[in-house]
C-alpha positions in Angstrom: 30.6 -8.7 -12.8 27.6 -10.5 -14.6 24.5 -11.3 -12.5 24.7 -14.7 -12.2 28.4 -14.5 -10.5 26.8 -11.3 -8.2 24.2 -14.1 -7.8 26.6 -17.1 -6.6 28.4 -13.8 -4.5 25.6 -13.4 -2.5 24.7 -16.6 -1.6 27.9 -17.5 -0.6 28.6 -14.7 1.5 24.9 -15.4 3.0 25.9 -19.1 4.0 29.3 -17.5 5.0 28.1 -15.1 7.6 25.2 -17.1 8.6 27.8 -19.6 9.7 29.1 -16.7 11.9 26.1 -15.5 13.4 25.4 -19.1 14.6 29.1 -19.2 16.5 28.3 -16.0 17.7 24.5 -17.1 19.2 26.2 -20.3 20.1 29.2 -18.3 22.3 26.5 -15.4 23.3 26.0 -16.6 26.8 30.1 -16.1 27.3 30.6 -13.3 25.3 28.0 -11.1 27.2 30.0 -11.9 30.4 33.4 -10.3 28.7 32.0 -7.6 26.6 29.4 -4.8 27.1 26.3 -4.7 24.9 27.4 -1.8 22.9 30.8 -4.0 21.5 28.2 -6.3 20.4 26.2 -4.2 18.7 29.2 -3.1 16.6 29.8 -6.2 15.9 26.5 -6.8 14.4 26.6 -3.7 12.5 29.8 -4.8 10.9 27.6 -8.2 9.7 25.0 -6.2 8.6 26.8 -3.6 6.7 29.0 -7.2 5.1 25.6 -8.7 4.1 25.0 -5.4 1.7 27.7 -5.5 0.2 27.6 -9.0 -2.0 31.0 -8.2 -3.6 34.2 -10.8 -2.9 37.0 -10.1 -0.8 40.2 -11.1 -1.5 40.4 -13.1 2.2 37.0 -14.4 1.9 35.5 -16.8 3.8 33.8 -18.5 0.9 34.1 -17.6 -2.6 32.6 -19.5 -5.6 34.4 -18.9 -9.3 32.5 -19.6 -12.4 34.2 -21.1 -15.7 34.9 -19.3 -18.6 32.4 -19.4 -21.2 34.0 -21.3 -24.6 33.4 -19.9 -27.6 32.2 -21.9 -30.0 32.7 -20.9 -33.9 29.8 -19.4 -35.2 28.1 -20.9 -38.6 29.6 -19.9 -41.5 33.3 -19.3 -40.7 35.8 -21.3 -41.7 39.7 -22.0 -40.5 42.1 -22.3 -43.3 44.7 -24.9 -42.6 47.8 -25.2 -44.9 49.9 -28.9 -44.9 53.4 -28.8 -44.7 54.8 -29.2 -48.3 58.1 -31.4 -47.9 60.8 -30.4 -50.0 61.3 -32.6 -53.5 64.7 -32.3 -55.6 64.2 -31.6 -59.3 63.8 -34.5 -61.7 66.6 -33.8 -64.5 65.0 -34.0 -67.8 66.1 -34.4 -71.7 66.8 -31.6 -73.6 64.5 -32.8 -76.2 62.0 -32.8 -74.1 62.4 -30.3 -72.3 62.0 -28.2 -75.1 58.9 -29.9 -76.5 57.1 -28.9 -73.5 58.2 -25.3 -73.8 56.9 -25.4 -77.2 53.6 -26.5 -76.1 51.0 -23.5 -76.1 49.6 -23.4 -72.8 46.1 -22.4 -72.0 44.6 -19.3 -71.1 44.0 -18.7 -67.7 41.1 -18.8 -66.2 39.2 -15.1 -65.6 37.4 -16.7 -62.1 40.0 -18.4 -60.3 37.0 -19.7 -57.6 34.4 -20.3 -60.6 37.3 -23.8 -61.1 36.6 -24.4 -57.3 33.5 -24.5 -55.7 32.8 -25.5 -52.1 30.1 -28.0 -50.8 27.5 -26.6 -49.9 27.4 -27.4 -46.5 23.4 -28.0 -44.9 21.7 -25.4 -43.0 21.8 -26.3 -38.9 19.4 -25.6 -37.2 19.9 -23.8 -34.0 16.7 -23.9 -31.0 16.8 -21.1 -28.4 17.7 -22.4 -24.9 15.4 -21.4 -22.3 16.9 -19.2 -19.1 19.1 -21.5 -17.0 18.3 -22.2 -13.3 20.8 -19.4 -12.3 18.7 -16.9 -14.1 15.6 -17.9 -12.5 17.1 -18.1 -8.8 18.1 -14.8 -9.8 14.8 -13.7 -10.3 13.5 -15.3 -7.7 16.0 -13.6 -5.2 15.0 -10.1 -6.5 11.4 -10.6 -6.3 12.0 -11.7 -2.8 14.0 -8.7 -1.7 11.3 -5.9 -3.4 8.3 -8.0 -1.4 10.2 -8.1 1.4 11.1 -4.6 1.2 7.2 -3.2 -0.2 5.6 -5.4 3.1 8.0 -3.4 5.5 7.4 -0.1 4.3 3.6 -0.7 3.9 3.2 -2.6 7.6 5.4 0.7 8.9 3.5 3.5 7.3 0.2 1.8 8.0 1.1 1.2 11.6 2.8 5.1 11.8 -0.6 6.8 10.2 -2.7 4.8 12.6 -0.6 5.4 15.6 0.1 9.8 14.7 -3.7 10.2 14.8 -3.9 10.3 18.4 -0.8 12.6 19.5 -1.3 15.3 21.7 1.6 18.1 22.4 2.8 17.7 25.7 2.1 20.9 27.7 3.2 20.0 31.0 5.9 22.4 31.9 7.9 20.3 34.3 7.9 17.2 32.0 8.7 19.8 29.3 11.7 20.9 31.5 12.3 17.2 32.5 12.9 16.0 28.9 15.2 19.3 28.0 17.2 18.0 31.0 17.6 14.7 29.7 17.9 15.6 26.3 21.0 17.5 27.2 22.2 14.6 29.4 22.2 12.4 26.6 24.2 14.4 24.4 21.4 15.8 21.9 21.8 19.7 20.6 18.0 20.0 21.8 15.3 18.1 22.7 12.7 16.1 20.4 9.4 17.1 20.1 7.3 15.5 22.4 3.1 14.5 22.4 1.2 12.1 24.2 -0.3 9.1 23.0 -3.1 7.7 24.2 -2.4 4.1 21.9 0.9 3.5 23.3 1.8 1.8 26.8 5.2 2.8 26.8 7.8 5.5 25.7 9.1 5.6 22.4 11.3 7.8 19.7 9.9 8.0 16.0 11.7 9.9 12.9 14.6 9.9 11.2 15.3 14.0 10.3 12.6 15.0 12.8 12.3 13.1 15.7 9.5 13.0 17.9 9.0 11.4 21.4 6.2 9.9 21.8 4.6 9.2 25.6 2.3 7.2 27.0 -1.5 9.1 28.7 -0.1 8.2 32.1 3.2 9.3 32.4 4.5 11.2 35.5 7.3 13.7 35.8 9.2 11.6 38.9 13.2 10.8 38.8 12.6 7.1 37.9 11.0 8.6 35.0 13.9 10.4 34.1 16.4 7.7 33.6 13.4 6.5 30.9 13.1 9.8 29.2 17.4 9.5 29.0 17.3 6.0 27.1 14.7 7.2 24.4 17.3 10.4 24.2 20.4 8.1 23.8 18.1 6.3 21.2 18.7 9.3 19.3 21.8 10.4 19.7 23.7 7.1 19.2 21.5 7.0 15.6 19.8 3.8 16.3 16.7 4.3 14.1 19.5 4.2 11.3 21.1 1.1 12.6 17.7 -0.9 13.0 17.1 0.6 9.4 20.3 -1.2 8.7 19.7 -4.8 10.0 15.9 -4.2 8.1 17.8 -3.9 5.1 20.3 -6.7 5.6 17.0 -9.0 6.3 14.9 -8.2 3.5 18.2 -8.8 1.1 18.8 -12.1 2.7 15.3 -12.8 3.4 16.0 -16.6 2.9 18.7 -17.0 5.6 16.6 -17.6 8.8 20.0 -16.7 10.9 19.6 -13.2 9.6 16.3 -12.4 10.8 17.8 -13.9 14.2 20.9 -11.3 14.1 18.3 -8.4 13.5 16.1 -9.6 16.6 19.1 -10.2 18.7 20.5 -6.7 17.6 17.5 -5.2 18.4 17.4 -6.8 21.4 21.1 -5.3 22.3 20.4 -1.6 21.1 18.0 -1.8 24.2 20.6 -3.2 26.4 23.8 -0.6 25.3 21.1 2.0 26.2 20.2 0.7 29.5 24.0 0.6 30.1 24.8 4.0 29.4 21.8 5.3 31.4 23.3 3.7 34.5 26.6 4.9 34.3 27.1 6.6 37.7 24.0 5.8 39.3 24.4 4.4 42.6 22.5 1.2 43.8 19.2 3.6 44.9 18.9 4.9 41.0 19.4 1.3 39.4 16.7 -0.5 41.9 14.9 2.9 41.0 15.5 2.3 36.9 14.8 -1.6 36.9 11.4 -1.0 38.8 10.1 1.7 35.8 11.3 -0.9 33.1 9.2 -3.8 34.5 6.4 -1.1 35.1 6.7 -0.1 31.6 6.9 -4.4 30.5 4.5 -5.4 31.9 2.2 -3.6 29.8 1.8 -5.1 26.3 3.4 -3.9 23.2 2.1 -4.1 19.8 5.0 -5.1 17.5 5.2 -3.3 14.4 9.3 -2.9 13.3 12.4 -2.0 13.3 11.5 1.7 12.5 10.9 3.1 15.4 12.4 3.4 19.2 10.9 -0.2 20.2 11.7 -3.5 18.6 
């Protein structure tokens, strides 16, 4: 596949499923009502893991063909064409005459058959070379987009992550120690992440992709409303969320033209949170969920500097 029809690939299936995440903004009132926030976040994944692959299905939505190239005959070649010859009946001749002409030396052949024949010469033409085409430079102008995109990202993250790691302090506290094991094992997780305090951060959040850490606010207390917190930053980490957001980053920065895009990566985000939330209060009676919802707007209230999609917190 050249890089112009890769080109016209992309953009189709970027106006293709930008069409679909506007039905599905459009519908998301109703479709919260009938489906639970963790469907939805499949269904973004599925978009997001579409949007990567800029190759055309056979059932797609929209699909652009290009023409085939003619070729045009290079300078220099020829065609031979040969006329049909129609067929003449022999003239009778004399015998006299006939045998005149037999008589008649004939001459010599020539040595150089094509030194009796020689071919116009035919002028020189002169050919300019044609500048890149507008396909070629959207091209360019796509890529240079995505690596900006992509190099603004990782700087903005690694920036933010050096800045932030500089004021962690190991958690020593025994019983929030035990707390978090507890949690951690509640959540599903082989054992729990490492966890420091952090004196820049207002709220919990989970960091790393191969070495998680959790990271905790100054003022954070061991008490069972705290728990339930603890258990969504675990769930974080066990459902692989860090990956997904890495996903929809990816997705964005691709498409980083497509507005509707950066929408369905802030309303993904959005629903990580919420399918966590959901499986923290699964079995919790009416006490434990007032209990939950009053730590989350004690924990909102508090301002959050937004960095990315990196970490725990969108």
């Amino acid at each position: 596949m050249s890089g112009t029809q890769l080109l016209l690939n992309g953009f189709g299936l970027s106006l293709s499923a930008g069409a679909a995440i506007l039905v599905l903004l459009l519908l998301r009132s109703g479709i919260a009502r009938r489906y639970s926030a963790r469907w939805r976040c499949v269904v973004w994944l599925l978009l997001a893991v579409r949007l990567l692959i800029p190759l055309p299905l056979e059932s797609g939505i929209l699909r652009i063909e290009l023409p085939q190239r003619l070729s045009q005959p290079q300078y220099g070649q020829s065609a031979a064409y040969s006329l049909p010859q129609k067929d003449a009946a022999p003239v009778p001749q004399a015998a006299g005459q006939q045998k005149k002409e037999n008589d008649t030396e004939q001459p010599p052949a020539s040595p150089d058959p094509e030194a009796d024949f020689q071919q116009p010469e035919t002028p020189p033409i002169l050919l300019q070379k044609a500048g890149p085409s507008a396909l070629s430079v959207a091209c360019g102008v796509w890529v240079s987009g995505i690596l900006l995109c992509a190099a603004g990202q990782l700087l903005r993250y690694f920036l933010w992550r050096r800045q932030t790691l500089r004021w962690n302090r190991p958690v020593q506290d025994e019983k929030l120690l035990q707390q978090i094991a507890a949690e951690s094992s509640a959540a599903g997780l082989s054992r729990p992440p490492r966890a420091y305090y952090n004196a820049k951060l207002p709220a919990p959040l989970v960091l790393g992709y191969f070495r998680p850490m959790l990271l905790l606010p100054e003022v954070f207390s061991s008490e069972p409303a705290m728990g339930a917190v603890l258990r969504h930053e675990c769930i974080h980490l066990r459902r692989g969320d860090l990956f997904w957001k890495l996903l929809f980053l990816a997705a964005a920065c691709v498409h980083w033209f497509n507005p509707l895009v950066w929408i369905m990566r802030g309303t993904a985000h959005h629903d990580l949170e919420l399918a966590c939330d959901e499986a923290v209060l699964v079995g919790t009676d009416t006490s434990q969920r007032i209990l939950y919802g009053a730590a989350l707007l004690e924990h909102a209230k508090k301002p959050v500097a937004r960095v990315d999609a990196f970490h725990g917190k969108a």
